[in-house]
PLY file of the C-alpha trace (Angstrom):
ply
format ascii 1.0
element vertex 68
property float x
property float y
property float z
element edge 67
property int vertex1
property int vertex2
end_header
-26.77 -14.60 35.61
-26.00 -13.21 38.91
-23.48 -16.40 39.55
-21.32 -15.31 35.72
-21.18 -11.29 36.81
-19.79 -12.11 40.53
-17.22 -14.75 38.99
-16.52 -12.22 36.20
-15.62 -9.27 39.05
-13.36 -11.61 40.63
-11.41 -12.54 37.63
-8.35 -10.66 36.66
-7.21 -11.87 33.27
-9.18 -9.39 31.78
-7.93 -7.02 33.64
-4.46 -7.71 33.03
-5.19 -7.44 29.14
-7.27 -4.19 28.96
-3.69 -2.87 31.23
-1.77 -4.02 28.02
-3.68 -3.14 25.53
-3.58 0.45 27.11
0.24 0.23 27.61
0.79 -0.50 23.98
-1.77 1.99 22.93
0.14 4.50 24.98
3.85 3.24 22.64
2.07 2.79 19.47
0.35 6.03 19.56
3.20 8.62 19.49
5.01 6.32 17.25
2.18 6.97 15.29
2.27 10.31 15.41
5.87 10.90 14.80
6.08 9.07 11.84
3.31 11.33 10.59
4.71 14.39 11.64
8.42 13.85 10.25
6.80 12.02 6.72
6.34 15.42 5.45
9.74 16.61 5.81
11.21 13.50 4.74
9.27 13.19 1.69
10.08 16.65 0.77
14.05 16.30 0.86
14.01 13.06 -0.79
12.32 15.25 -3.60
14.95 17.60 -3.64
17.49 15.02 -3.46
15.52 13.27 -6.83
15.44 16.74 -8.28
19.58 17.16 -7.75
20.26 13.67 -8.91
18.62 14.32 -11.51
20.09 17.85 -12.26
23.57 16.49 -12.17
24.23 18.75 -8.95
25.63 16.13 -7.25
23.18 15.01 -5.50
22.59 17.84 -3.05
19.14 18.54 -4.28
19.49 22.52 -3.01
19.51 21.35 0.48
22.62 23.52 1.37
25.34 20.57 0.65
28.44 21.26 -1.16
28.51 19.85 -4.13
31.62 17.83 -5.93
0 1
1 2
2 3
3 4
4 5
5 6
6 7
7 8
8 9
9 10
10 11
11 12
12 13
13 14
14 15
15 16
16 17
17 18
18 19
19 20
20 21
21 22
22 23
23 24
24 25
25 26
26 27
27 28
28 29
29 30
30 31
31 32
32 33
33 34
34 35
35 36
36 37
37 38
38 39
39 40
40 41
41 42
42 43
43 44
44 45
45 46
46 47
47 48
48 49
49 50
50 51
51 52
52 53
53 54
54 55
55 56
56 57
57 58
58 59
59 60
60 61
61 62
62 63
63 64
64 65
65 66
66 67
C-alpha cells in the first residue's frame, strides 16, 4: 500500500485533469449563469412580442418599436 500512494504522488496525469476540469468549471460556470440571468428578460419580450403579433400591432409587442 505504501508502494501505490508513493507512485500515485509522483504521477501527474491526474493532476493535469483535476487542472481541466477546474478550467472548464471556471468557462462553464458563468456561462451558466448568464444564460440564467438574461432567460428572464428574454422570455419576457418574446411574450410581448407574441402578445403584439397577436394584437395585429405589428409586431412590436409594446416594447417601444414603431409600428407599420
Amino acid at each position: 500500500m505504501i508502494k501505490f500512494i508513493k507512485k500515485f504522488r509522483q504521477e501527474e496525469e491526474g493532476a493535469v485533469t483535476v487542472d481541466w476540469v477546474v478550467l472548464t468549471a471556471a468557462v462553464v460556470g458563468p456561462g451558466v449563469a448568464g444564460v440564467a440571468t438574461v432567460s428572464g428578460g428574454v422570455n419576457s419580450l418574446a411574450s410581448k412580442i407574441e402578445t403584439g403579433v397577436s394584437a395585429g400591432t405589428g409586431g412590436t409587442g409594446g416594447v417601444g418599436l414603431p409600428s407599420n
